[in-house]
GUZADREN-115261 format. One record per atom (N, C-alpha, C): residue in one letter; atom name; y, x, z. Coordinates in pm, whole numbers, m for minus. Each point is the difference from the previous one (the first is absolute). Layout:
// residues N
[r A,CA,[Y,X,Z]]
...
END
This chain:
// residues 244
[r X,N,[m120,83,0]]
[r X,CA,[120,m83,0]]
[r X,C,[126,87,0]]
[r X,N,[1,120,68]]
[r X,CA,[102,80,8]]
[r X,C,[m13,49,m100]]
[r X,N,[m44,38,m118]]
[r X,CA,[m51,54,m137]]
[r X,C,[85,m112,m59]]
[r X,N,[m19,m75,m29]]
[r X,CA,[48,m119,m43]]
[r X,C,[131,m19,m21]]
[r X,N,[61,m27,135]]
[r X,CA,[124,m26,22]]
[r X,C,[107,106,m42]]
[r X,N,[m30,126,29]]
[r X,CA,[82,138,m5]]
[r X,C,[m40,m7,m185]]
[r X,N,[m94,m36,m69]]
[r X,CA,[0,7,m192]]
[r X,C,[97,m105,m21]]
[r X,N,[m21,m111,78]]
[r X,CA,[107,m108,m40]]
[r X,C,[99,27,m14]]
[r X,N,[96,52,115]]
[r X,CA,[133,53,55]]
[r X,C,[33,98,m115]]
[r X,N,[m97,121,m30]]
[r X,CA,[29,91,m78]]
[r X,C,[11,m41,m147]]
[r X,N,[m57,m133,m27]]
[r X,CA,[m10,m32,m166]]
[r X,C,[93,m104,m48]]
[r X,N,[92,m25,137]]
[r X,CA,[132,m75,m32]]
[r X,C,[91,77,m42]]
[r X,N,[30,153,33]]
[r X,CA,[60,104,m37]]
[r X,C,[13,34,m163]]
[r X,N,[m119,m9,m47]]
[r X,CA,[m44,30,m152]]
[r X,C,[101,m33,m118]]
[r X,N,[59,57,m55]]
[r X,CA,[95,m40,m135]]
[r X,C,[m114,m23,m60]]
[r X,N,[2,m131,m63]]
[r X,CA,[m56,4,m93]]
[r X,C,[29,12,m138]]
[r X,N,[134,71,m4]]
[r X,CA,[26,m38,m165]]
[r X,C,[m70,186,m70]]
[r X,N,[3,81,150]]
[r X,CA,[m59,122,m49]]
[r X,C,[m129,m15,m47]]
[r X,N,[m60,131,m43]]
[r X,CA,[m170,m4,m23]]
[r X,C,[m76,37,77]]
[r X,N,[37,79,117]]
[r X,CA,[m78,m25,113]]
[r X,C,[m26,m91,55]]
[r X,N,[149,m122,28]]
[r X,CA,[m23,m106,73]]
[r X,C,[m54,m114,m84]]
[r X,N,[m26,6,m125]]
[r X,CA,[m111,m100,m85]]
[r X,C,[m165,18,42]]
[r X,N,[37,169,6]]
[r X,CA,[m149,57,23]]
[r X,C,[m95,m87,114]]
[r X,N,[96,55,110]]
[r X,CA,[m39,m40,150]]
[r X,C,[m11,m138,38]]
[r X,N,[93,m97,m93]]
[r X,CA,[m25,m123,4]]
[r X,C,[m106,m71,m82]]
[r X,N,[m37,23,m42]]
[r X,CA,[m128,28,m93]]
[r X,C,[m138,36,78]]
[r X,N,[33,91,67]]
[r X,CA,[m138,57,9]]
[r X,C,[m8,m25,197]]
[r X,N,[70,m101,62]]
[r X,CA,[20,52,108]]
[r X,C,[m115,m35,87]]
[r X,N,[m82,m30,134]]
[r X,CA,[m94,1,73]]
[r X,C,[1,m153,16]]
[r X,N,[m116,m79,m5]]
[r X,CA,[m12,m123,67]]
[r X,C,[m112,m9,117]]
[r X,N,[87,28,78]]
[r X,CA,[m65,m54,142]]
[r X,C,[m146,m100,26]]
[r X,N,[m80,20,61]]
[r X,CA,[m110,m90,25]]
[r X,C,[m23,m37,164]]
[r X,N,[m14,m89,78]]
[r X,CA,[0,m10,118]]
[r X,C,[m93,m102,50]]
[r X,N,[m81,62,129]]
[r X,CA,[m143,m110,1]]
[r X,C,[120,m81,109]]
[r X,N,[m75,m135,32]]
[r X,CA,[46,m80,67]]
[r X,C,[50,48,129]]
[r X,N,[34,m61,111]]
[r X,CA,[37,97,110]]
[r X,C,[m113,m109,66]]
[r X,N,[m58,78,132]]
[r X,CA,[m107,m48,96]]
[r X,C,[m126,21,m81]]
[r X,N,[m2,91,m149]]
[r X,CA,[m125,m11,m85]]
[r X,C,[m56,143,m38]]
[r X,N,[m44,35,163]]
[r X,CA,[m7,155,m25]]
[r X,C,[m197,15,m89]]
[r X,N,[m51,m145,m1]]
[r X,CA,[m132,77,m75]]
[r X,C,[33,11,m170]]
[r X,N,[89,m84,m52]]
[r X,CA,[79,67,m126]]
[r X,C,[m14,167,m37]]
[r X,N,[15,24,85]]
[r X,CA,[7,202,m13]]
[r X,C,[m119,38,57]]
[r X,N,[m119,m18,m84]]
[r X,CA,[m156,m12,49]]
[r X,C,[32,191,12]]
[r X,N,[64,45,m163]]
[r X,CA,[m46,126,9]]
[r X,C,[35,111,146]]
[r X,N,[142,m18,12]]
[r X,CA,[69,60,55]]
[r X,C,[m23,m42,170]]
[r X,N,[m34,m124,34]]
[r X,CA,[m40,m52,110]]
[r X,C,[m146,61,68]]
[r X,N,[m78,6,m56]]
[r X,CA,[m129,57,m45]]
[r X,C,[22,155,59]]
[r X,N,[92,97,m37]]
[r X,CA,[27,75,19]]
[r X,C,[35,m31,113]]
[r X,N,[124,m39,45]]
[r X,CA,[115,15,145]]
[r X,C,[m131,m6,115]]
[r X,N,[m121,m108,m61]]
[r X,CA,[m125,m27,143]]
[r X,C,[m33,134,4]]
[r X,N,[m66,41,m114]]
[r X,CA,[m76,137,19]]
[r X,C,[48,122,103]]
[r X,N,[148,30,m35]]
[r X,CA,[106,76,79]]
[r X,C,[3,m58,147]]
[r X,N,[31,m111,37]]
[r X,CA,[m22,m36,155]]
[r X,C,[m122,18,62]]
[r X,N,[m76,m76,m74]]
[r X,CA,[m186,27,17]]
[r X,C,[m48,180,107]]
[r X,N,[75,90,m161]]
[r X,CA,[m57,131,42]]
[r X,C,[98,68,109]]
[r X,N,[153,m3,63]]
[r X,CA,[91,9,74]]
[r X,C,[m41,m95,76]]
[r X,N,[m46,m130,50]]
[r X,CA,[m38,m41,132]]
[r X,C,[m139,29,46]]
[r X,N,[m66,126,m86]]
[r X,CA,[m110,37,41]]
[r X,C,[24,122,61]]
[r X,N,[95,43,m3]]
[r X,CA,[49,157,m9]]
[r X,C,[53,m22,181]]
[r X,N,[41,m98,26]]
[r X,CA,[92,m48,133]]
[r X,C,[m35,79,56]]
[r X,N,[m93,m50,55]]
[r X,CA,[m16,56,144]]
[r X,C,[m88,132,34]]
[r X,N,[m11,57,m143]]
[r X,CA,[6,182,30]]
[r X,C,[144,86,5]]
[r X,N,[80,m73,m48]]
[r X,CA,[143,66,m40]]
[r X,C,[128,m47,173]]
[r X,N,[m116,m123,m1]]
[r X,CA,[184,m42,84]]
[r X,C,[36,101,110]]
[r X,N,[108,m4,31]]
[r X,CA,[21,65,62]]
[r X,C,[27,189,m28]]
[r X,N,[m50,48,m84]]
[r X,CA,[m18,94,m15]]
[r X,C,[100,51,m153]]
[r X,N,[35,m83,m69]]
[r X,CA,[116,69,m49]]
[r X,C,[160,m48,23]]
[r X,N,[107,67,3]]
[r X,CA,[130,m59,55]]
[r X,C,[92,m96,m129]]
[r X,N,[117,m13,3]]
[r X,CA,[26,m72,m133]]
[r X,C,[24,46,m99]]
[r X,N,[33,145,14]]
[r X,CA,[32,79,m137]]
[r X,C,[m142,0,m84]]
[r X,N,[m96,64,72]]
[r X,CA,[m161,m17,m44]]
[r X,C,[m30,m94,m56]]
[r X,N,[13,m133,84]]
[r X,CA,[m63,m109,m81]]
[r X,C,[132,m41,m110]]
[r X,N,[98,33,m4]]
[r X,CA,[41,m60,m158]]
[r X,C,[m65,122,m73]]
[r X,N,[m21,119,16]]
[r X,CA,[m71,107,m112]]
[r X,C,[m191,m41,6]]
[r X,N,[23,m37,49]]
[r X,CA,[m173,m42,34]]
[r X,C,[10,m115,m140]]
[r X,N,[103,m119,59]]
[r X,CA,[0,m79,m106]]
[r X,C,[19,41,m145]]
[r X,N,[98,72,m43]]
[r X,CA,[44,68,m144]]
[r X,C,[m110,42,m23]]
[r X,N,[m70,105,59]]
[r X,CA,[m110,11,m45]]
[r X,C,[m96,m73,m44]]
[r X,N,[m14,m130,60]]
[r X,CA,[m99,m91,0]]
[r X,C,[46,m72,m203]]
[r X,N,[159,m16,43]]
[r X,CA,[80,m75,m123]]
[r X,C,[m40,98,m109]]
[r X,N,[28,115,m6]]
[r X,CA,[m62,103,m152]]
[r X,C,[m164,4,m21]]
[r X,N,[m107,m41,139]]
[r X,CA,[m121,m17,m62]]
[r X,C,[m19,m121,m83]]
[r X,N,[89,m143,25]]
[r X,CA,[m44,m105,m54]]
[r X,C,[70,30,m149]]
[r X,N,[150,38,m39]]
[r X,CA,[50,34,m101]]
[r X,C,[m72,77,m78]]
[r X,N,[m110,88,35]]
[r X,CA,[m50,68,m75]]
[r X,C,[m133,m35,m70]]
[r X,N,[m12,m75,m7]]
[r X,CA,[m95,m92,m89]]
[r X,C,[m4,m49,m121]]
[r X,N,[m90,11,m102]]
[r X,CA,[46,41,m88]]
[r X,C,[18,m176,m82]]
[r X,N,[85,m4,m118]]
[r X,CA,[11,m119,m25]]
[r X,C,[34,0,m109]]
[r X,N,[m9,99,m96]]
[r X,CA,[m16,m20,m162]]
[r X,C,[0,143,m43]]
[r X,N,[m35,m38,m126]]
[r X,CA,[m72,154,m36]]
[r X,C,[61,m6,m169]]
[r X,N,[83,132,m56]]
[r X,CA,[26,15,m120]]
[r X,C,[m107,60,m108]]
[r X,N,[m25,m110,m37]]
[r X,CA,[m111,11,m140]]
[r X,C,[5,54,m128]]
[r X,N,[100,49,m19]]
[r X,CA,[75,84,m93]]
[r X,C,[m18,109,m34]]
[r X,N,[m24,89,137]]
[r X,CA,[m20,131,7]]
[r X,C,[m143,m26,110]]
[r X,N,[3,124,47]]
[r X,CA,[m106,m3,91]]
[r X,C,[m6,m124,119]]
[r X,N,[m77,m80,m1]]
[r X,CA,[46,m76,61]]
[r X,C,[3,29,147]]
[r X,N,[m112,74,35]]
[r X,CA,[m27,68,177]]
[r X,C,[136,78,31]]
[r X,N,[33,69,m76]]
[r X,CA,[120,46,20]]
[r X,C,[126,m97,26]]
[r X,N,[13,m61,m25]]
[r X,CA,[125,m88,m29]]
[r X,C,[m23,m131,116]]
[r X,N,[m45,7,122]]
[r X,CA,[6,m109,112]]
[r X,C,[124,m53,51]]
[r X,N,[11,m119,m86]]
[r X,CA,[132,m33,120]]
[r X,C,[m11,m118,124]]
[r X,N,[67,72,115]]
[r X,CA,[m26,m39,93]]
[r X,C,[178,m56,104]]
[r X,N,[7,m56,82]]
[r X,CA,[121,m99,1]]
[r X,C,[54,122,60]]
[r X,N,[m31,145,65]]
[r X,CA,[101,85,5]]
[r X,C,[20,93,m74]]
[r X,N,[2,m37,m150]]
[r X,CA,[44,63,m105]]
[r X,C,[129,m109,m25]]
[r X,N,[6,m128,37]]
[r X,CA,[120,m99,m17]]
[r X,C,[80,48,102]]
[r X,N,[m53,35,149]]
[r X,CA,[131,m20,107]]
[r X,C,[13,140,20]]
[r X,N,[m41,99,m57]]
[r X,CA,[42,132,37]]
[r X,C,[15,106,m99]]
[r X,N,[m26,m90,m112]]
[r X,CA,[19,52,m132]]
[r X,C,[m97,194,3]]
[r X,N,[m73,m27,56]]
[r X,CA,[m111,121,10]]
[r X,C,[m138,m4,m43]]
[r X,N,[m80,95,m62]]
[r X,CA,[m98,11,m81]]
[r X,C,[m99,m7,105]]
[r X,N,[m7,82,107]]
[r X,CA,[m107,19,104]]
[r X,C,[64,m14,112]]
[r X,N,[m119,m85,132]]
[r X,CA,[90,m34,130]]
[r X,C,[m62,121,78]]
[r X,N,[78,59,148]]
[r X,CA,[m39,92,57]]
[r X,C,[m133,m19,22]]
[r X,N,[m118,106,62]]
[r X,CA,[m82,m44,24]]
[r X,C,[m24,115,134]]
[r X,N,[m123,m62,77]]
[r X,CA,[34,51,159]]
[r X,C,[m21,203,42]]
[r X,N,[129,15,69]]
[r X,CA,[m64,129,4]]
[r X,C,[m111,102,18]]
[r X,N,[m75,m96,96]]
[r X,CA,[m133,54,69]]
[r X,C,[m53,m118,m1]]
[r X,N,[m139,68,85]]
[r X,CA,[m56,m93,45]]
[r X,C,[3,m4,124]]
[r X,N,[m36,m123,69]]
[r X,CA,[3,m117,104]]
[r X,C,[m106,m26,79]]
[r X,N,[m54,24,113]]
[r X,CA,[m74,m53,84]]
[r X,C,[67,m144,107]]
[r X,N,[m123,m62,52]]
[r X,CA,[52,m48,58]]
[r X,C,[0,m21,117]]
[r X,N,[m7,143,87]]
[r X,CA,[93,15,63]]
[r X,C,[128,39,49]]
[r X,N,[83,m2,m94]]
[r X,CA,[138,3,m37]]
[r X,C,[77,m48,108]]
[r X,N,[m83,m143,m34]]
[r X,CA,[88,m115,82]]
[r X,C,[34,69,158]]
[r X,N,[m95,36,59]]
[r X,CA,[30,72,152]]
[r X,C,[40,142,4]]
[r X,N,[88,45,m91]]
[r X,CA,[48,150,m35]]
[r X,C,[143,m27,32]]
[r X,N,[94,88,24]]
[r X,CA,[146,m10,21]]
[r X,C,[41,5,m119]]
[r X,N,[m14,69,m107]]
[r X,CA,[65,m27,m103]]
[r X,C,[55,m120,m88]]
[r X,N,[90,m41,31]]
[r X,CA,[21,m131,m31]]
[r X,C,[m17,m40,m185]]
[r X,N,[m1,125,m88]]
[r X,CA,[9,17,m100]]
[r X,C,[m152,m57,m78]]
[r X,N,[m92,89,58]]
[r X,CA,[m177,2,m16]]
[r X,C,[m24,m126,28]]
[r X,N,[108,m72,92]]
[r X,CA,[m98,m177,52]]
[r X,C,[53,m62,m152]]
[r X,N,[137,10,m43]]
[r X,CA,[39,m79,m120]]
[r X,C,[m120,66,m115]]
[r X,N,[m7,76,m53]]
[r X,CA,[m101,63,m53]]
[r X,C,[m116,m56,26]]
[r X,N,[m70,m10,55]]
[r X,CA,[m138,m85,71]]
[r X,C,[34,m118,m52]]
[r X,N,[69,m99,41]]
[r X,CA,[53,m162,3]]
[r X,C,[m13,24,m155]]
[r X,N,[103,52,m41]]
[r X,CA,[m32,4,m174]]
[r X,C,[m146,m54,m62]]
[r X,N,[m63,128,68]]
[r X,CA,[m101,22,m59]]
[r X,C,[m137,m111,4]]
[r X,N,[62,m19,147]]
[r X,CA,[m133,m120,35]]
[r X,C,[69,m128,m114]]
[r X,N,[124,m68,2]]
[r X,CA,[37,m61,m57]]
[r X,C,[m67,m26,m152]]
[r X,N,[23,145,m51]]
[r X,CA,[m37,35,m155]]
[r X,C,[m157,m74,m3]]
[r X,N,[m57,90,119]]
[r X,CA,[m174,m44,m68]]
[r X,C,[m12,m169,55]]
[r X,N,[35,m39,104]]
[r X,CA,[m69,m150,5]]
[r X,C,[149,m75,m148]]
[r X,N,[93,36,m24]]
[r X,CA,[37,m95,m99]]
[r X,C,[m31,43,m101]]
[r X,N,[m61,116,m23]]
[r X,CA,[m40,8,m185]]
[r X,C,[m126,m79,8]]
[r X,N,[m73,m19,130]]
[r X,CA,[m131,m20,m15]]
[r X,C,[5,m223,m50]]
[r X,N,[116,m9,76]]
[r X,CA,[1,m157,m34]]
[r X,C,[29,m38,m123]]
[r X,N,[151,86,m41]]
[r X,CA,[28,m1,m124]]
[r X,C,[m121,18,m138]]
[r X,N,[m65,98,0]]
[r X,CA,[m99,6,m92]]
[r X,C,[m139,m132,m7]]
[r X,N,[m2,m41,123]]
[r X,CA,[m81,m160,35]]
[r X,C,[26,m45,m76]]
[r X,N,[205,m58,m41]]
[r X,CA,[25,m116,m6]]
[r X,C,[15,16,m177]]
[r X,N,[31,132,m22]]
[r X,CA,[49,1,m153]]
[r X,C,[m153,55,m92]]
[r X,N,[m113,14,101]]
[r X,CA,[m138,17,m93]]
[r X,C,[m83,m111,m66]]
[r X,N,[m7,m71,m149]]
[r X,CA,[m43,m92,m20]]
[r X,C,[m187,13,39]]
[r X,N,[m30,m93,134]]
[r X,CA,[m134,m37,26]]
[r X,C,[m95,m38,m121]]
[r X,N,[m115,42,m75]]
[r X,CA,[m78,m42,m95]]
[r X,C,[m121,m42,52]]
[r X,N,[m53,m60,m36]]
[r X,CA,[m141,1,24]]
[r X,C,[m130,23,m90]]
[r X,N,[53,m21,m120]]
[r X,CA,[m81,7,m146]]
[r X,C,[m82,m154,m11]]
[r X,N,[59,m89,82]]
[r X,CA,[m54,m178,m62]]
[r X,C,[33,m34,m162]]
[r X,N,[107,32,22]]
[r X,CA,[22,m43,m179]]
[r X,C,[89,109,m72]]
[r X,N,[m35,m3,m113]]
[r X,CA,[58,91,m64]]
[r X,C,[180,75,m37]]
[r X,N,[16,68,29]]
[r X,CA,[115,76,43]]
[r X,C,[37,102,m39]]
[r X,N,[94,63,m41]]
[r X,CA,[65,147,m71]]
[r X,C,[m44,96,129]]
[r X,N,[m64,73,m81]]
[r X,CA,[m30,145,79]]
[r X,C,[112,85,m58]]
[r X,N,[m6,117,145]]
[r X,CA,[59,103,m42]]
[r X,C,[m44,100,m116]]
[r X,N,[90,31,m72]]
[r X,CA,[7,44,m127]]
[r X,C,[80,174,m47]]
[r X,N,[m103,65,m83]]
[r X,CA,[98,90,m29]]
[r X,C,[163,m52,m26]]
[r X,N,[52,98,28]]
[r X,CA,[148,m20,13]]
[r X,C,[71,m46,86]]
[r X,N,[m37,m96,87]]
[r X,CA,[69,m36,114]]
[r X,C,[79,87,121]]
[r X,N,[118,m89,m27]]
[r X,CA,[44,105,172]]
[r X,C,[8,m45,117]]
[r X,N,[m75,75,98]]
[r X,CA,[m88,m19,137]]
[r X,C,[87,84,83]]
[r X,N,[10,m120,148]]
[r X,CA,[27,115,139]]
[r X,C,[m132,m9,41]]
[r X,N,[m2,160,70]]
[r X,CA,[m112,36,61]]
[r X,C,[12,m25,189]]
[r X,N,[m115,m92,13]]
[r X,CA,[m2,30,132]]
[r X,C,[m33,88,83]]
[r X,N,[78,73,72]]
[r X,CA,[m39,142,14]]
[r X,C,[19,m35,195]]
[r X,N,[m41,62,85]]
[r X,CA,[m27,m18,181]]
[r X,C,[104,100,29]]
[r X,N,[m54,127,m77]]
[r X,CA,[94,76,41]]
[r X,C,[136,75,m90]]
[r X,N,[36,m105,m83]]
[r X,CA,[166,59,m13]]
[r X,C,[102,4,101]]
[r X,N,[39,113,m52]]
[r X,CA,[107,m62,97]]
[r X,C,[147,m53,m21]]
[r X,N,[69,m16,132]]
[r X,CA,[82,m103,23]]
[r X,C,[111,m56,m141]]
[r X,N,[13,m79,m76]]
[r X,CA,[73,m6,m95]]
[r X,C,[m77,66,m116]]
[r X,N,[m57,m6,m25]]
[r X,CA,[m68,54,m137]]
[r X,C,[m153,m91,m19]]
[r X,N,[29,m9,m176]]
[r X,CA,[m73,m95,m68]]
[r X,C,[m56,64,m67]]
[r X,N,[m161,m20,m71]]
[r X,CA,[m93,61,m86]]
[r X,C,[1,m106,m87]]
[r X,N,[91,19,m116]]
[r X,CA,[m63,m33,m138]]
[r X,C,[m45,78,m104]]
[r X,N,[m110,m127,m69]]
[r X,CA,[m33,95,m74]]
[r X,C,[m38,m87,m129]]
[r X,N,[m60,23,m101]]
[r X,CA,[m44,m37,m175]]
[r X,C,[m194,33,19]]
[r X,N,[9,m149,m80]]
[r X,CA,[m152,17,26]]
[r X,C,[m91,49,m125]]
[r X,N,[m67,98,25]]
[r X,CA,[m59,83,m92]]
[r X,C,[m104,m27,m93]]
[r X,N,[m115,m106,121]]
[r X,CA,[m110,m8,m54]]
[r X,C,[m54,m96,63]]
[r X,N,[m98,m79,5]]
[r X,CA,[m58,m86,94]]
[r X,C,[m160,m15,m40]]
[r X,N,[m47,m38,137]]
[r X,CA,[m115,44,25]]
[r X,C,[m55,m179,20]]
[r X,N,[m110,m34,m47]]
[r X,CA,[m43,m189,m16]]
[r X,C,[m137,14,129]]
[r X,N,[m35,m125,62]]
[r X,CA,[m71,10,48]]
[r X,C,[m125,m71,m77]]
[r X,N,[m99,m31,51]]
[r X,CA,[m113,m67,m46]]
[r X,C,[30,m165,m66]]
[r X,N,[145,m49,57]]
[r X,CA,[16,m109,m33]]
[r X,C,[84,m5,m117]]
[r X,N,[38,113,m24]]
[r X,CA,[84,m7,m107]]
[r X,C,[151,21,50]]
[r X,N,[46,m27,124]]
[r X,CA,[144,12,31]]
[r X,C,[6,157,82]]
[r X,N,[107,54,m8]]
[r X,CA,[68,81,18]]
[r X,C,[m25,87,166]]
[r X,N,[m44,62,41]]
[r X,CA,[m44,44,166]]
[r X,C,[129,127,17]]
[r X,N,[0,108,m97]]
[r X,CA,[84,93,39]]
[r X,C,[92,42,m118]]
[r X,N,[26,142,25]]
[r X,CA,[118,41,m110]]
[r X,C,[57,96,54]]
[r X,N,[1,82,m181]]
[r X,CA,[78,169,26]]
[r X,C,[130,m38,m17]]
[r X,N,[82,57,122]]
[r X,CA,[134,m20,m27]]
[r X,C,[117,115,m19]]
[r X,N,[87,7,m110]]
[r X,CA,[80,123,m27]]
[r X,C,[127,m19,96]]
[r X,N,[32,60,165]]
[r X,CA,[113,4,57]]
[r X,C,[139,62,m69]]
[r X,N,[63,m51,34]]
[r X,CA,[184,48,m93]]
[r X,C,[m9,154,9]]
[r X,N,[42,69,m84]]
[r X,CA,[5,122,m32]]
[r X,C,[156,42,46]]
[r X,N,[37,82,105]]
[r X,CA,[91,7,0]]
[r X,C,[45,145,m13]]
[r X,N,[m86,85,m87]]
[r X,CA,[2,120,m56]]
[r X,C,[40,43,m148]]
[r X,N,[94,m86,m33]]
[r X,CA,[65,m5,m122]]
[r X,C,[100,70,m19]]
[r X,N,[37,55,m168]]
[r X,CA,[125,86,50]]
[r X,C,[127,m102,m77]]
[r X,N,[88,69,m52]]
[r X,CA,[119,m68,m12]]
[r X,C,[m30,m72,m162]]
[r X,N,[m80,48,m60]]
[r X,CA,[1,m24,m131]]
[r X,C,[m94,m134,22]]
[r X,N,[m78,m39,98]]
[r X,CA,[m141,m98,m3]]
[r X,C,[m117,49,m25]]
[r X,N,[m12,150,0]]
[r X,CA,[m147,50,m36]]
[r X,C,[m39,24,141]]
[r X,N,[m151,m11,23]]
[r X,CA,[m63,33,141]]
[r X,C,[m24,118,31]]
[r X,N,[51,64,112]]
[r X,CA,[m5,176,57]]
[r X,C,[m165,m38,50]]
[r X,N,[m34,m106,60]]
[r X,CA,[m146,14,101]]
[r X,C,[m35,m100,m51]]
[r X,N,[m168,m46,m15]]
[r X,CA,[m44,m106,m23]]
[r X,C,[m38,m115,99]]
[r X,N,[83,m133,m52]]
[r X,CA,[m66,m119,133]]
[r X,C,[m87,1,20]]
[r X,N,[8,3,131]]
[r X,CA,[m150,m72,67]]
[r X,C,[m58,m95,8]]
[r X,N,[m140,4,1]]
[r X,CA,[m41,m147,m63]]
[r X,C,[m129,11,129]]
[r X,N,[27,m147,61]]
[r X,CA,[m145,m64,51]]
[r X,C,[m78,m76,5]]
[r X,N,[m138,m4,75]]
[r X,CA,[4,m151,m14]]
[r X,C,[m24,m67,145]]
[r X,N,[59,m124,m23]]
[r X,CA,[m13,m117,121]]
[r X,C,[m77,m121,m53]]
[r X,N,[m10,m75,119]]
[r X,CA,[m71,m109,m27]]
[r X,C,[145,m101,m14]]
[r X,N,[m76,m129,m75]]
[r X,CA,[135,m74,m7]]
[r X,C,[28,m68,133]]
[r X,N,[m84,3,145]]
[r X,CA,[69,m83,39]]
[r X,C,[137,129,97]]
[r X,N,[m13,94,m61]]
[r X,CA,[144,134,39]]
[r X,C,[107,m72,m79]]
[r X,N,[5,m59,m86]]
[r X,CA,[123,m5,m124]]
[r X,C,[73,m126,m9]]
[r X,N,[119,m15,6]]
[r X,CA,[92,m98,m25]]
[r X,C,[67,m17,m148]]
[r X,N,[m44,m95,m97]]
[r X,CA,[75,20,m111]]
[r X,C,[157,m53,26]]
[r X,N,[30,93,m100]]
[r X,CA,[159,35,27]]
[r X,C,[66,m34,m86]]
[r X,N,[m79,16,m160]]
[r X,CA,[43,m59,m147]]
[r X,C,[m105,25,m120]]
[r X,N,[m76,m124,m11]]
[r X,CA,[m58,11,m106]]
[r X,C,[19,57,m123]]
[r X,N,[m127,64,m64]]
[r X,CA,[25,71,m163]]
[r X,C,[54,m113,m94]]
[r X,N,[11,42,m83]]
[r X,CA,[45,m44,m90]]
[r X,C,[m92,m162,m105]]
[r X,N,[m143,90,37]]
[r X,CA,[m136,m124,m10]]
[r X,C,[m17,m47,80]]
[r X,N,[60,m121,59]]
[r X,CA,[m47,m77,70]]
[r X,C,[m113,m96,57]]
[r X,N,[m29,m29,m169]]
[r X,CA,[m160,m68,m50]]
[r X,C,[m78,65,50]]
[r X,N,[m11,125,73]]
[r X,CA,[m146,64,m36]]
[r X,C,[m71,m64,142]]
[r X,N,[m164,m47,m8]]
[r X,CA,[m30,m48,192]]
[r X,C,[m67,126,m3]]
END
């Protein structure tokens, strides 16, 4: 609504007899707004806000008490750049593993988010360092919300009726236990492996190469593995869609 009002205000300003101000009047933003009192409207984003309370009111009552307020707003930021860092479209153009965009490439206009200095035990929490407990909190944060997040965005199969398998070409996040904090495994799928029924069990996958030089030729060769599919989140189908 404050988006709104401040374009309004600003697009009364507009000459329009210039060509900018034809432009802008032309092309300007139309607002969309769910009802008010109609928060399941925003299934996606709602969906999310649970997940985030869910894994932070699980966190309670190892933390309380134990960090002060500067901590817990950096405890939080931290928490805010793990959920931002998720990935949410992918440029198909070029490499597509390479090219993840994720909502803090919108609010921070940055390619890669920090990722944690060390590592973390947990017993942190009963250490004086007030620094190592935010660090910890992070971290615990990271693994129980990547772990929900990947739940909710993995399509469940069962093989009842017939259905698009994964396919050469596709681009896949990898579920990985131990990445760490802020960092995503994608990758291009190489090859696939059928089971007795005919559908799809595993797959060689080529991870983003990020050993390239300035021209686009490769200094080192990607690495390629294989996982089973239930590791993989499709991220953006090939180009053949048809294929089961």
């Amino acid at each position: 609504m404050g988006a709104h009002n401040e374009l309004s205000k600003a697009m009364l300003g507009i000459d329009d007899s210039t060509a900018i101000g034809k432009y802008f009047k032309a092309q300007q933003i139309t607002f969309k707004f769910n009802a008010p009192h109609a928060s399941h409207s925003g299934g996606v984003w709602e969906r999310q806000i649970r997940n985030i309370r869910s894994v932070l009111n699980g966190m309670t009552s190892k933390f309380k008490g134990r960090l002060d307020t500067e901590s817990l707003r950096t405890a939080f930021y931290e928490a805010m750049a793990t959920v931002n860092s998720r990935p949410l479209a992918v440029d198909s153009l070029a490499d597509p593993t390479a090219n993840i965009l994720t909502p803090n490439h919108l609010l921070t206009m940055k390619s890669k988010s920090p990722t944690a200095p060390s590592t973390f035990t947990d017993t942190e929490v009963y250490g004086r360092k007030m620094w190592r407990k935010v660090q910890q909190f992070a971290d615990e944060f990271w693994s129980n919300w990547k772990s929900a997040y990947l739940k909710e965005i993995t399509v469940r199969q069962k093989w009842h009726q017939k259905k698009r398998n994964i396919t050469r070409g596709d681009v896949v996040l990898l579920i990985d236990d131990n990445q760490p904090r802020g960092e995503w495994s994608t990758a291009i799928v190489e090859d696939t492996t059928a089971g007795s029924d005919g559908n799809i069990r595993s797959v060689k996958v080529r991870l983003a190469n990020q050993f390239i030089d300035r021209f686009g030729k490769e200094i080192k060769s990607a690495t390629v593995l294989e996982r089973p599919i239930q590791k993989l989140v499709l991220l953006l189908p090939s180009s053949d869609s048809t294929k089961c």
